[in-house]
C-alpha positions as CSV (number, residue, x, y, z in Angstrom):
1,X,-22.1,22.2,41.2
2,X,-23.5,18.9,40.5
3,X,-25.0,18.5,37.1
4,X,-29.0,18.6,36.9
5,X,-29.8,18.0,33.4
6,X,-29.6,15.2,31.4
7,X,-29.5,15.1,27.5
8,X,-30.2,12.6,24.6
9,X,-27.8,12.0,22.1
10,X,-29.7,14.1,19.7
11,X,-29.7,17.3,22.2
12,X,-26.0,16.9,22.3
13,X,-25.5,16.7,19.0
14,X,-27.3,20.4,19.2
15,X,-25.3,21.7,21.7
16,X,-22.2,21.3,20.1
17,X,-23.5,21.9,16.9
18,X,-24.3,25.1,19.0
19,X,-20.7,25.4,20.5
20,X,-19.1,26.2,16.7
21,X,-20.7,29.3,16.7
22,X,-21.5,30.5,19.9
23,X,-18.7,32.1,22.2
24,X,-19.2,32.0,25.5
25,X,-17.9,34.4,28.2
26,X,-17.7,33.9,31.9
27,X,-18.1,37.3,34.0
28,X,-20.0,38.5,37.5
29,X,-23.2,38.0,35.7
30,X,-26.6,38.0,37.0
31,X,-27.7,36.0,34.5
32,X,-27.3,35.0,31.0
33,X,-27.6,37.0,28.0
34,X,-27.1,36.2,24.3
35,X,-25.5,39.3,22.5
36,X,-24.8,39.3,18.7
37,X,-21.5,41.4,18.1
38,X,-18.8,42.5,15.8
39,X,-15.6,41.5,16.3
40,X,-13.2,43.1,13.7
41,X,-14.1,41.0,10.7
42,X,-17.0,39.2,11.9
43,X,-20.4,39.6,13.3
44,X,-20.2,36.8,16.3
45,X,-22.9,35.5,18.7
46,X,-21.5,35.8,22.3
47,X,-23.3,33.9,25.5
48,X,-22.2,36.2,28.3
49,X,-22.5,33.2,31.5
50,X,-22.5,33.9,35.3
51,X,-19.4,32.1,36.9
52,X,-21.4,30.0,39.4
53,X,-23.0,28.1,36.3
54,X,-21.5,24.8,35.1
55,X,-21.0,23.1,31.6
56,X,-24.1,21.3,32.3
57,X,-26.5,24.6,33.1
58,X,-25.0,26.5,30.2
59,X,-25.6,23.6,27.7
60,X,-29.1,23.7,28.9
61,X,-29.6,27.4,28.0
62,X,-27.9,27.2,24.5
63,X,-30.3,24.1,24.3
64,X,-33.9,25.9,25.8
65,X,-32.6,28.7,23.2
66,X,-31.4,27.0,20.2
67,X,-34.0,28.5,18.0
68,X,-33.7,31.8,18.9
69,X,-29.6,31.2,18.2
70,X,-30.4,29.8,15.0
71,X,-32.1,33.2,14.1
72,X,-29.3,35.4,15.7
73,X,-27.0,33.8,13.5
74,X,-29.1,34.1,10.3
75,X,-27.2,37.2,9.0
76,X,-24.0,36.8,11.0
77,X,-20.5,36.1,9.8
78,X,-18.8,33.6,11.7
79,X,-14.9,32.6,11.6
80,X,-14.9,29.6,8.7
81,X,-14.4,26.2,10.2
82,X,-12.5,24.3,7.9
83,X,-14.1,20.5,7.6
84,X,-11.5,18.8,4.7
85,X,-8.5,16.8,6.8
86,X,-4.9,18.9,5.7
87,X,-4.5,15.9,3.1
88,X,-5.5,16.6,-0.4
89,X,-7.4,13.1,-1.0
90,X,-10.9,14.4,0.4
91,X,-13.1,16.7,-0.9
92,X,-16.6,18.2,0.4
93,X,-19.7,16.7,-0.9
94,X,-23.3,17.2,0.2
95,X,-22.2,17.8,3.8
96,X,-19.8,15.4,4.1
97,X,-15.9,14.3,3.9
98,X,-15.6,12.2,1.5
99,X,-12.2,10.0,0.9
100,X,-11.2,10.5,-3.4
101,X,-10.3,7.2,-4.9
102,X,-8.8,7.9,-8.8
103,X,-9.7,4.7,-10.7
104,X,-8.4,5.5,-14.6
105,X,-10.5,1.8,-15.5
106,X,-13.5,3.2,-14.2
107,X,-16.0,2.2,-16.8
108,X,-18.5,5.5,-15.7
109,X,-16.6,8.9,-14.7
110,X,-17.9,8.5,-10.8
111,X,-18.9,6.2,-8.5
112,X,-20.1,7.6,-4.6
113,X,-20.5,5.7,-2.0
114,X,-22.6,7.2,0.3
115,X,-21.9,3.9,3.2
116,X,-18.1,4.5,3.3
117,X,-17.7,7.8,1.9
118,X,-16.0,7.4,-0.8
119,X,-15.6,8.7,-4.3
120,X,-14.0,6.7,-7.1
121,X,-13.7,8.4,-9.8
122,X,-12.2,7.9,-13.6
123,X,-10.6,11.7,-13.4
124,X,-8.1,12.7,-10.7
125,X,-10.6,15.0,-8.5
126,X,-7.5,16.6,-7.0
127,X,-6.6,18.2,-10.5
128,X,-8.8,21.9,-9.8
129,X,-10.3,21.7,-13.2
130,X,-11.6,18.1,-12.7
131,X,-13.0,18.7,-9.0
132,X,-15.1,21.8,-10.5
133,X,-16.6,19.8,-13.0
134,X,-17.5,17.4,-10.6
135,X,-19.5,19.6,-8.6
136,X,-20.8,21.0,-11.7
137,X,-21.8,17.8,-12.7
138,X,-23.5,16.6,-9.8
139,X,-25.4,20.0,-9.2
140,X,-27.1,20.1,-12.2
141,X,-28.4,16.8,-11.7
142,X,-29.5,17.2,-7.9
143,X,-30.2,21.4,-7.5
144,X,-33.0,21.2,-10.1
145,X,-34.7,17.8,-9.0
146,X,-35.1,19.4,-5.3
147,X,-36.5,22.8,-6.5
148,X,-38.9,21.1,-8.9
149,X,-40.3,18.6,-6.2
150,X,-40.6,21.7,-3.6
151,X,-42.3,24.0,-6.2
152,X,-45.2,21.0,-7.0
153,X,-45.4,20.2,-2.8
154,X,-46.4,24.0,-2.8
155,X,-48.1,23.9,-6.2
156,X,-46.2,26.8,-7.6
157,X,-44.8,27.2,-11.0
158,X,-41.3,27.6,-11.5
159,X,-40.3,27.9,-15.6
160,X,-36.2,27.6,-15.4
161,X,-33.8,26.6,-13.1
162,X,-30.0,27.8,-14.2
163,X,-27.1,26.5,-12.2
164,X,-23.9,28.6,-11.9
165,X,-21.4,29.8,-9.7
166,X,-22.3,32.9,-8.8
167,X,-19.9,35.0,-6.6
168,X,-22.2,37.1,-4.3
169,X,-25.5,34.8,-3.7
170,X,-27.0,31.6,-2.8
171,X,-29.2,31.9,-4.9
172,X,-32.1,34.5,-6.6
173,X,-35.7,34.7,-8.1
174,X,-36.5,36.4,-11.2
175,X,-39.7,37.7,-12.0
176,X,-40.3,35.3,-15.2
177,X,-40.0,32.6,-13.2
178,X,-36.7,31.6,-13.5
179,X,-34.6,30.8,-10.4
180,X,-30.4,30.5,-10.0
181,X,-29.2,28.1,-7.3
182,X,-25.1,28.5,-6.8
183,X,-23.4,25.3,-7.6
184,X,-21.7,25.8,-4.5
185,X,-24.3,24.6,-2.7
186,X,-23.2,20.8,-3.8
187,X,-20.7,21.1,-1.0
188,X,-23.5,21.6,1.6
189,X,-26.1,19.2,3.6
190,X,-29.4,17.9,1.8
191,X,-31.0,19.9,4.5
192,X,-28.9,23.3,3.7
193,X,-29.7,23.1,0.0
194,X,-33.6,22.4,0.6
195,X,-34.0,25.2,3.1
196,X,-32.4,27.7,-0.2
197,X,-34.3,26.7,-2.7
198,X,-37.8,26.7,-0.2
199,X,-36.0,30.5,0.6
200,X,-36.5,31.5,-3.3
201,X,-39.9,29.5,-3.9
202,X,-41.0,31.5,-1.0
203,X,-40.2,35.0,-2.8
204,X,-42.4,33.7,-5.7
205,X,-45.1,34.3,-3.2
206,X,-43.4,37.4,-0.9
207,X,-41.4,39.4,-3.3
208,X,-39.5,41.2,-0.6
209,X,-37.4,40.4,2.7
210,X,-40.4,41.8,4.6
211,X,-42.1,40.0,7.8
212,X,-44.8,38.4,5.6
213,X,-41.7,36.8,3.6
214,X,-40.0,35.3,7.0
215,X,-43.7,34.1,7.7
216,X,-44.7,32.0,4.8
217,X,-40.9,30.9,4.7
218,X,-41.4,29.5,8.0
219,X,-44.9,27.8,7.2
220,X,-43.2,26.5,4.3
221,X,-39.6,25.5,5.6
222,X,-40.4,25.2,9.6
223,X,-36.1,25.0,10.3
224,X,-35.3,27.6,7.5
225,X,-32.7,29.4,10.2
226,X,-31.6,25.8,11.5
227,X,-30.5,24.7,8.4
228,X,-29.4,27.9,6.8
229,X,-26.6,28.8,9.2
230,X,-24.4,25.6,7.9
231,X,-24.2,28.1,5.1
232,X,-22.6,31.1,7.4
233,X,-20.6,28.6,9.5
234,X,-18.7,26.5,7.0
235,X,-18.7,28.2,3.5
236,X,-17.6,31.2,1.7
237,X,-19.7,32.6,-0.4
238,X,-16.9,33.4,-3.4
């Protein structure tokens, strides 16, 4: 079957984005359907496809339906994809690889390059203890500057912001007005870590995991699921 639709490089960049998560089965279908499952460990999205349908037809549907995927996938949890190459001389920063460059004549403890991606650092970033307290480090300084600019964009009043690594969460809202962000979330997308904190600004105004809260995320974070499922795709929570 000849192909019929064409895509941008942005829509492909979807797709496969798509393709990490999604399995897809071929069967004697009528037509498609999109199942979320459990398989043994995990809770799986699978695209059960009609044989007579081609690469190009099923990228089309995962495309026409990413949104509704993105929302499927919210609470699943998928096989982790590992995105660090087997040599120890990377590490995972804001989304990214980066390459570690140890530089003991470093006159400040770190220097990133975000163009080449590239961290040179005074400290040896592949010691455990070092690498920790470089993502401690840089999540102080970057968690609480994205909450606070959120909470004034929606006018809302937040009174403490506490980074930690916590073993079970994301993240939380207590009712003094206080709210934990995980360190972890250094390792993660820009995107990943606003559509968090936007998650626990939203339960200063929807207290509970209720419809109303989903709805004023939304209005608040329009891709909340989007850019929450990096979260279940590449990460562990502990």
């Amino acid at each position: 079957m000849a192909d019929l639709y064409n895509f941008t490089d942005d829509e492909y960049c979807i797709i496969d984005f798509l393709k990490k998560f999604v399995v897809i089965k071929y069967g004697n279908f009528r037509s498609f359907k999109l199942k979320k499952e459990k398989d043994k460990h995990y809770k799986i999205i699978t695209l059960y496809a009609p044989r007579l349908y081609n690469t190009n037809t099923i990228d089309a549907y995962l495309l026409k339906n990413a949104d509704n995927i993105y929302k499927m996938g919210y609470k699943c949890n998928f096989p982790k994809i590992n995105l660090l190459p087997e040599s120890n001389n990377y590490i995972l920063y804001l989304g990214d690889v980066y390459k570690i460059i140890h530089n003991q004549l470093l006159d400040i403890p770190y220097y990133i390059d975000e163009n080449s991606k590239t961290i040179t650092s005074k400290y040896n970033l592949n010691i455990k203890e070092n690498k920790e307290l470089f993502y401690k480090k840089q999540a102080v300084e970057i968690l609480p500057k994205r909450l606070y600019q959120y909470a004034e964009k929606f006018n809302l009043h937040v009174k403490n912001v506490k980074i930690r690594f916590y073993k079970s969460m994301w993240g939380a809202y207590c009712s003094n007005k206080t709210i934990m962000l995980n360190e972890k979330l250094i390792l993660s997308p820009v995107y990943t870590i606003d559509a968090v904190i936007c998650h626990e600004l939203a339960h200063m105004l929807q207290p509970n995991h209720s419809k109303d809260f989903y709805s004023t995320l939304e209005n608040m974070y329009p891709t909340y699921y989007k850019d929450y499922i990096w979260l279940n795709i590449y990460m562990k929570i502990n």
